[in-house]
C-alpha positions as CSV (number, residue, x, y, z in Angstrom):
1,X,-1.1,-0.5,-31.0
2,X,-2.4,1.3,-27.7
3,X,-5.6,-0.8,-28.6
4,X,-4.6,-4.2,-27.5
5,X,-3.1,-3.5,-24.4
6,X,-5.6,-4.7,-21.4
7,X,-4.7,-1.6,-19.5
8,X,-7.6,-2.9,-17.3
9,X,-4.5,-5.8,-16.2
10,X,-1.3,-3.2,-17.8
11,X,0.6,-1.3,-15.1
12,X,2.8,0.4,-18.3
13,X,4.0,0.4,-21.6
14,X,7.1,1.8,-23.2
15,X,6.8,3.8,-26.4
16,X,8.8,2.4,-29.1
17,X,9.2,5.0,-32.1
18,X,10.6,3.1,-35.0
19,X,7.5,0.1,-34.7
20,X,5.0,3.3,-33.4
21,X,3.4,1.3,-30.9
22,X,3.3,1.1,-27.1
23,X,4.9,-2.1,-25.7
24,X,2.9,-3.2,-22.3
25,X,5.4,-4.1,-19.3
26,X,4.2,-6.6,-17.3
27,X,6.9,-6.9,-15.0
28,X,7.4,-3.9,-13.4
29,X,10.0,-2.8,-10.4
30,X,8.5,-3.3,-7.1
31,X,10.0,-0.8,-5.5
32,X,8.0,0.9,-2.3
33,X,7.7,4.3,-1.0
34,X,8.9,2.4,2.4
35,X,12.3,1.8,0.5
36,X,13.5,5.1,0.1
37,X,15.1,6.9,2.5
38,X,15.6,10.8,3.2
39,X,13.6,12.0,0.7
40,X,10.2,11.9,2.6
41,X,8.9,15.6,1.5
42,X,9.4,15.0,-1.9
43,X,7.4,12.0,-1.7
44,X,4.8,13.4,0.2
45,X,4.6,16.2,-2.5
46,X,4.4,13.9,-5.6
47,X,1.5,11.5,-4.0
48,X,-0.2,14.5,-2.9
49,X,-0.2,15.4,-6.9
50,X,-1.0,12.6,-8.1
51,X,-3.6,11.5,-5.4
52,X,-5.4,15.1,-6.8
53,X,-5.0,13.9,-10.4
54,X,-6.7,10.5,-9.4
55,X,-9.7,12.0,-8.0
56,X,-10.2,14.3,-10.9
57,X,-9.0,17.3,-9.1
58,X,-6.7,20.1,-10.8
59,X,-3.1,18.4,-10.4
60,X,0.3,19.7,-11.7
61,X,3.2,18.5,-14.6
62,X,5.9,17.5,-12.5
63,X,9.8,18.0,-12.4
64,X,12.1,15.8,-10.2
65,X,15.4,17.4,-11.0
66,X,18.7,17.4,-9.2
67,X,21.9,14.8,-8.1
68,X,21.6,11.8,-9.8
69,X,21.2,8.5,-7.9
70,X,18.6,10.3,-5.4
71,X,15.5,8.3,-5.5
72,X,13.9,10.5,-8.5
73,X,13.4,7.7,-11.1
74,X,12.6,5.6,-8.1
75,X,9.5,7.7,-6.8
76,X,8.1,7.0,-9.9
77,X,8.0,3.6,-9.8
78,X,6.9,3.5,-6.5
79,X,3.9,5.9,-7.2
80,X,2.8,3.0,-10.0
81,X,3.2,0.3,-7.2
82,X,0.8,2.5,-4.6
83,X,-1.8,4.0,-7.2
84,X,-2.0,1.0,-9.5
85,X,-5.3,-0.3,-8.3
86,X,-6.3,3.2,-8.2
87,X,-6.5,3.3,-12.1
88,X,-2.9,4.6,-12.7
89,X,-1.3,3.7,-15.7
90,X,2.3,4.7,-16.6
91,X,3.9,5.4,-20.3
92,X,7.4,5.8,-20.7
93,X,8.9,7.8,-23.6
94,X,12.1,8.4,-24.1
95,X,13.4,11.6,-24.2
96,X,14.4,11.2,-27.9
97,X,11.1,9.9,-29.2
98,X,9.4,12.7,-27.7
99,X,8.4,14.0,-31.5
100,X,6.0,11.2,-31.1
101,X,4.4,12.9,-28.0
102,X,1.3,13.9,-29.6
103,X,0.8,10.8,-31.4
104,X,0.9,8.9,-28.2
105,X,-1.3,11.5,-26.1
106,X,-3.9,11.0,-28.8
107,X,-3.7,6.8,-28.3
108,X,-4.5,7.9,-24.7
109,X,-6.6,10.9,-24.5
110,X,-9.9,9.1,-24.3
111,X,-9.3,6.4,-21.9
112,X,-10.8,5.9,-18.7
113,X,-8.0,4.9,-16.8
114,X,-4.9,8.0,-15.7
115,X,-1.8,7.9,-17.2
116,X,1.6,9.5,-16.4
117,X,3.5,10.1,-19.2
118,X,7.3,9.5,-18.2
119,X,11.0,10.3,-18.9
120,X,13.5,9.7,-17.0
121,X,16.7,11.7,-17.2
122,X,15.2,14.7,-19.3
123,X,17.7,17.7,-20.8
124,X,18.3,19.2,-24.1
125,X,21.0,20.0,-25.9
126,X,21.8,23.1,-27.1
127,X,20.3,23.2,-31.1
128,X,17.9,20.5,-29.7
129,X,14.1,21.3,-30.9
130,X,12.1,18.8,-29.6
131,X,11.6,20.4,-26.7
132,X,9.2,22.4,-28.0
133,X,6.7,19.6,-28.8
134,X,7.1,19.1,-25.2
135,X,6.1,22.4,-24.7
136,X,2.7,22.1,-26.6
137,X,1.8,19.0,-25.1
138,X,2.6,20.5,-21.0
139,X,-0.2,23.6,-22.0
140,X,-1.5,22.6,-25.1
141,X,-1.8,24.2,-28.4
142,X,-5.1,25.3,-30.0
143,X,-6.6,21.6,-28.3
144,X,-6.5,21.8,-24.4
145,X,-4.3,19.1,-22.9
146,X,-6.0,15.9,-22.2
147,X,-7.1,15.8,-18.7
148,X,-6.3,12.2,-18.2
149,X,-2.8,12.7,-18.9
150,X,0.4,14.3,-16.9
151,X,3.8,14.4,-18.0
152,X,6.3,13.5,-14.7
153,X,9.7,14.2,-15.7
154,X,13.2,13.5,-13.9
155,X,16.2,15.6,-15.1
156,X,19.5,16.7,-13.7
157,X,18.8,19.8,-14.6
158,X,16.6,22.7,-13.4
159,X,15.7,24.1,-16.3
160,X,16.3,21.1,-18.7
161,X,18.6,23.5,-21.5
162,X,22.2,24.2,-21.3
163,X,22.6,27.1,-19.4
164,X,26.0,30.2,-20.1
165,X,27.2,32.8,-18.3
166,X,27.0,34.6,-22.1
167,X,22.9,34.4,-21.4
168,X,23.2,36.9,-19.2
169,X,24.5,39.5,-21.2
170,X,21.6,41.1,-22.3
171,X,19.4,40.8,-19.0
172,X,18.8,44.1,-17.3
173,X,17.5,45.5,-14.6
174,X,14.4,48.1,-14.7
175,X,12.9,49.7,-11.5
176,X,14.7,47.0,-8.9
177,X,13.3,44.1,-11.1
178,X,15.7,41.4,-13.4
179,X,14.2,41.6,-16.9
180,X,16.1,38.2,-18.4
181,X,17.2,38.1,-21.9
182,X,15.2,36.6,-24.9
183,X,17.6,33.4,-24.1
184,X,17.0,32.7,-21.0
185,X,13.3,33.7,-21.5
186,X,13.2,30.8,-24.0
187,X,15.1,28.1,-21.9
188,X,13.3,28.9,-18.3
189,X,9.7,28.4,-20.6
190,X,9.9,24.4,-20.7
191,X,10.8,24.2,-16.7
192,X,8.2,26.5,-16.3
193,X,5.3,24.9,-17.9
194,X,5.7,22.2,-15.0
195,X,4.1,23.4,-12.1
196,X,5.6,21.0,-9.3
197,X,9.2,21.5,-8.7
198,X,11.0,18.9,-6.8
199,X,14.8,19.5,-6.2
200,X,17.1,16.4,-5.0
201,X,20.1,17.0,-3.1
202,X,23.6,14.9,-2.4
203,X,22.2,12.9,1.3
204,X,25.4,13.2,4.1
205,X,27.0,10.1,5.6
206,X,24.4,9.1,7.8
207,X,21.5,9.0,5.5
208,X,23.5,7.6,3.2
209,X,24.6,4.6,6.4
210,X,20.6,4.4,6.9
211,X,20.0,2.9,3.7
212,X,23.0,0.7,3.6
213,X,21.2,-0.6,7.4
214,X,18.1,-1.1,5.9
215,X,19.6,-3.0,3.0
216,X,21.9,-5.2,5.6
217,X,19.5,-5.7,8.4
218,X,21.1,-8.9,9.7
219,X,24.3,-7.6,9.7
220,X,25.4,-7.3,13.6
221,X,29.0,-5.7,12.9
222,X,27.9,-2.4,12.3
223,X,31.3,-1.1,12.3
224,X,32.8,-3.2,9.6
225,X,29.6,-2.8,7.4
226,X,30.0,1.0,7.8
227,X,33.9,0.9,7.3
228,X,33.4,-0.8,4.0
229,X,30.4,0.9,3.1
230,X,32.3,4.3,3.4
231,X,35.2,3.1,1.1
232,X,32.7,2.1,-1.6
233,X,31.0,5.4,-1.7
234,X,34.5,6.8,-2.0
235,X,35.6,5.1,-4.6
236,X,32.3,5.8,-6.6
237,X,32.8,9.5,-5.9
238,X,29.7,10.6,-3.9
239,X,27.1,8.9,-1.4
240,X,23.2,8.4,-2.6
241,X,20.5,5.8,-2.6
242,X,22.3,4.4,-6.0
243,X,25.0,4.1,-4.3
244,X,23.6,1.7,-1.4
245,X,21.8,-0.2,-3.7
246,X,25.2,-1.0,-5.6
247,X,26.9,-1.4,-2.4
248,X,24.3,-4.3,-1.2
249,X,25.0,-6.1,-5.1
250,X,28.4,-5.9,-4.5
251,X,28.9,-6.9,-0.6
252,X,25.7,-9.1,-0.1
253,X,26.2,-11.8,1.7
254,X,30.2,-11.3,2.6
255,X,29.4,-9.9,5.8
């Protein structure tokens, strides 16, 4: 149980549902904000956040959405690295056990130290209802959401649900304005309850040769180290942070 963990010494825990307990992580990624590359306004925005949220100071939900392999999981990590000593604390829930989000808010809610409450790679599927337990814990219900607690979620997409062009159908327009149909009324409510938006976008060739130099510093044939670096980011059908890193595991010391 949430009891025992030291979360005076605990940087995290994992929820796990079928044993109903949070699982401390001792060993977490030490990823730095130093590490990642071309997204430097999204960082900015997310430490601004959660600096607030530190101090006691209103502070935002947030939603890291966009390409995948673009440093969005990887922000979060890092923010646990830098605010650590601060008193942040980090749960991770997975997006299927989020029926237990209330349960674990409630393990939580009276602690001293801040906690985000994290999932990675968040989206629903269409007929999917636990979304709206989501919901009741981003704005609360009859109780008022905990003020120790935010929910940071990453997600490839913007508004989490399934979007179709049939959603449209019934959205109209009255005096210049878009009224959207009860669908899309109901899908755009989850995104919305998250009050920091944070898109991520594909990075071009030279970001994406900027991260591969700072993984290969000692490398003095740049030309060779690009050459090959290009053909792997073919081959894996698009150029991003993920993509460097898998580079340097594949081509680490051969050059």
């Amino acid at each position: 149980m949430s009891k025992s963990i030291d979360w005076d010494n605990v940087p995290a825990a994992i929820w796990r549902a079928q044993r109903g307990e949070l699982r401390p992580v001792l060993h977490t990624d030490p990823i730095r904000f130093g590490q990642l590359l071309g997204i430097d306004r999204q960082i900015a925005a997310v430490c601004k956040n959660t600096q607030r949220f530190l101090a006691h100071q209103p502070a935002n939900n947030v939603l890291l959405w966009g390409s995948r392999g673009t440093g969005k999981s990887s922000i979060i990590k890092a923010l646990l690295n830098e605010y650590f000593l601060q008193g942040l604390r980090v749960i991770e829930v997975d997006k299927n056990d989020l029926i237990d989000l209330p349960e674990i808010v409630d393990k939580i809610r009276d602690h001293a130290h801040r906690f985000i409450v994290y999932c990675d790679d968040l989206s629903f599927d269409e007929g999917e209802r636990t979304y709206k337990t989501l919901k009741s814990v981003l704005e609360g219900s009859i109780e008022l959401p905990p003020e120790n607690i935010l929910i940071y979620a990453t997600s490839n997409r913007r508004h989490l649900l399934p979007e179709y062009l049939k959603d449209n159908e019934s959205s109209k327009v009255v005096d210049t304005e878009i009224h959207h149909a009860e669908v899309i009324e109901e899908k755009i409510s989850l995104s919305d309850r998250f009050g920091l938006w944070l898109s991520f976008y594909p990075i071009n060739q030279e970001a994406y040769l900027a991260m591969v130099d700072q993984l290969f510093p000692q490398v003095s044939d740049r030309v060779a180290l690009h050459a090959e670096a290009v053909r792997f980011a073919l081959a894996k059908g698009g150029r991003s942070g993920r993509t460097a890193q898998q580079f340097f595991k594949a081509w680490s010391g051969d050059f």
